[in-house]
Structure formats: structure tokens, C-alpha cells
N, C-alpha and C positions, 0 to 999 in steps of 0.2 A: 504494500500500500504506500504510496508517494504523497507526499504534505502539496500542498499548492504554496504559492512565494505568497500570499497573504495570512496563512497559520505560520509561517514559521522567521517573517518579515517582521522587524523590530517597530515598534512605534514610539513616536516624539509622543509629550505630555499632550499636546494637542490634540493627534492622533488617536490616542488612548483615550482623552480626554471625549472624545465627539463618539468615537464607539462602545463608550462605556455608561455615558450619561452622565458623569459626574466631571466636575469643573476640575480643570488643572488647577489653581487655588485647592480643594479639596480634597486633589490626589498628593497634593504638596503637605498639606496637614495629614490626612491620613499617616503618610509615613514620615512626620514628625513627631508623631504620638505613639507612633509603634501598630496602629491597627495594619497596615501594609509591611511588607518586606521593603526595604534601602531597595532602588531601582540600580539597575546598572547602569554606569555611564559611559558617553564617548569620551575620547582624548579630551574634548573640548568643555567636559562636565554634564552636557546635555544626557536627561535619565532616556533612558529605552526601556519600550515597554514589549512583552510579546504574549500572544494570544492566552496564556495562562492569566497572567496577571490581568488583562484586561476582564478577564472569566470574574476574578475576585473582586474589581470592581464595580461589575457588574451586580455579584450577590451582594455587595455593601450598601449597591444605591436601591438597592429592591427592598433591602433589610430597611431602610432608612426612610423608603415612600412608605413601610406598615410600620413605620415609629418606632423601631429598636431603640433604643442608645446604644452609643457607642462601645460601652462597655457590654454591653449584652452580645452586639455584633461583633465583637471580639470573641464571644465566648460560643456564638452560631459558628464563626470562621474556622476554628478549633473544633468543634465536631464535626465542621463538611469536612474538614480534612483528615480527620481522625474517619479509616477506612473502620476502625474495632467498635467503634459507638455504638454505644444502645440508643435506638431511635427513641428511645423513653423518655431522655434526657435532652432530647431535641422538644420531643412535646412538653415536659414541662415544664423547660423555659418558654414554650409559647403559650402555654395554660399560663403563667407568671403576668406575663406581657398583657394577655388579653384583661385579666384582674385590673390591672395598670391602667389599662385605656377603658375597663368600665367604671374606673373610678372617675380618671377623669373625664368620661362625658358626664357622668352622674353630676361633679363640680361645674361644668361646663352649663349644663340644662339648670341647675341650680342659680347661677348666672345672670340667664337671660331670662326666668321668670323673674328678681328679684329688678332689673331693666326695666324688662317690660311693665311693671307694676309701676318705679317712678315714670318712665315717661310717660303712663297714660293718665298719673297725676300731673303731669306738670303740666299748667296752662297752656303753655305755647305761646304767650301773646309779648306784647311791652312790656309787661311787670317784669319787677325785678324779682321776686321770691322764684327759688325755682326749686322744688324739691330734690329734684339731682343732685344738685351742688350742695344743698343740706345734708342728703344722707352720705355725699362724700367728705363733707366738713365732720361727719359723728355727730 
């Protein structure tokens, strides 16, 4: 089986950047914080990226649009690669995560009733009293 010159073709941050979805800004943090591997560089320092690595970015920006954190996504990166994983341990950090985001919609919904209650107090008009700004003052 032969690779094509685009699996095994190195890419500039940019590059990577645009087939991965995530910003070169992003992929520069990333592996300033350790969630990435140090890229390789040319003579000239420029990182190269190839078709693996792009893969990883890939699962970081996916992890990232259903709300991981960082440190979570650290800890999914670590079990896709860990070939011996118990998928168990896959599900319960996303059982963890979903607890996470039912809490905060629950704060979220909590929110926008307690909004929608001042603005449907508040006049609207010239006056100056304005309930908002009351319940923001305490």
C-alpha cells in the first residue's frame, strides 16, 4: 500500500492550521501548555506539521466545540492513544462532563428567568428608576 504526497507531506502552522480547524494562535498554545507534542522544525524554526498530528488537532477542536476543558482533553488525548483502555473510563469522563454542562445550563436557565422577570419590570420609558440596575446595585 503507497501513502499519497499529501499523508505523508509536512505542513506549515497555517496549513495545519486550515485542515485542522483550529487557529495557529491555538496550535501555538496548545503546545505551550503541553496538551500537543513540540512540533518539528525546519533549519529556519518554522514547526511542520504531518497528517498524525493534524489527526490530534482535529480530536482537540471536536473535544473543544462539546466543551471539554483543557485538562479533560488532555486526559481524552491519553486514552485515544492508550491502545489498552477500558472504554469505561472514556464514558465516565463523559458521564463527568455531561453532569458539568447540566449544571451549567440548569445556572444558565436560572439566568434568564431571573432577566426576564427584571426586564418585564422595568418601564422602559424616561424615568430614571430602573429595576435592572437596582437588582445589580443589591
Amino acid at each position: 500500500m503507497s501513502c499519497t504526497a499529501s499523508e505523508t507531506r509536512n505542513l506549515n502552522i497555517g496549513e495545519a492550521a486550515k485542515a485542522s480547524g483550529v487557529t495557529a494562535k491555538m496550535i501555538r498554545h496548545y503546545e505551550s501548555i503541553g496538551l500537543i507534542g513540540e512540533a518539528r522544525r525546519t533549519d529556519a524554526g518554522y514547526r511542520l506539521y504531518n497528517q498524525q498530528d493534524v489527526q490530534v488537532l482535529q480530536f482537540i477542536h471536536r473535544a473543544r466545540a462539546l466543551g471539554f476543558s483543557l485538562e479533560q482533553i488532555g486526559d481524552l488525548l491519553a486514552l485515544w492513544q492508550d491502545k489498552h483502555r477500558a472504554s469505561a473510563d472514556v464514558r465516565a469522563l463523559a458521564h463527568r462532563h455531561i453532569e458539568e454542562l447540566n449544571q451549567k445550563i440548569a445556572e444558565l436557565e436560572s439566568m434568564r428567568r431571573t432577566l426576564e422577570r427584571l426586564a418585564s419590570s422595568c418601564h422602559g420609558d424616561g424615568r430614571s428608576e430602573c429595576p435592572i440596575l437596582d437588582d445589580l446595585a443589591g
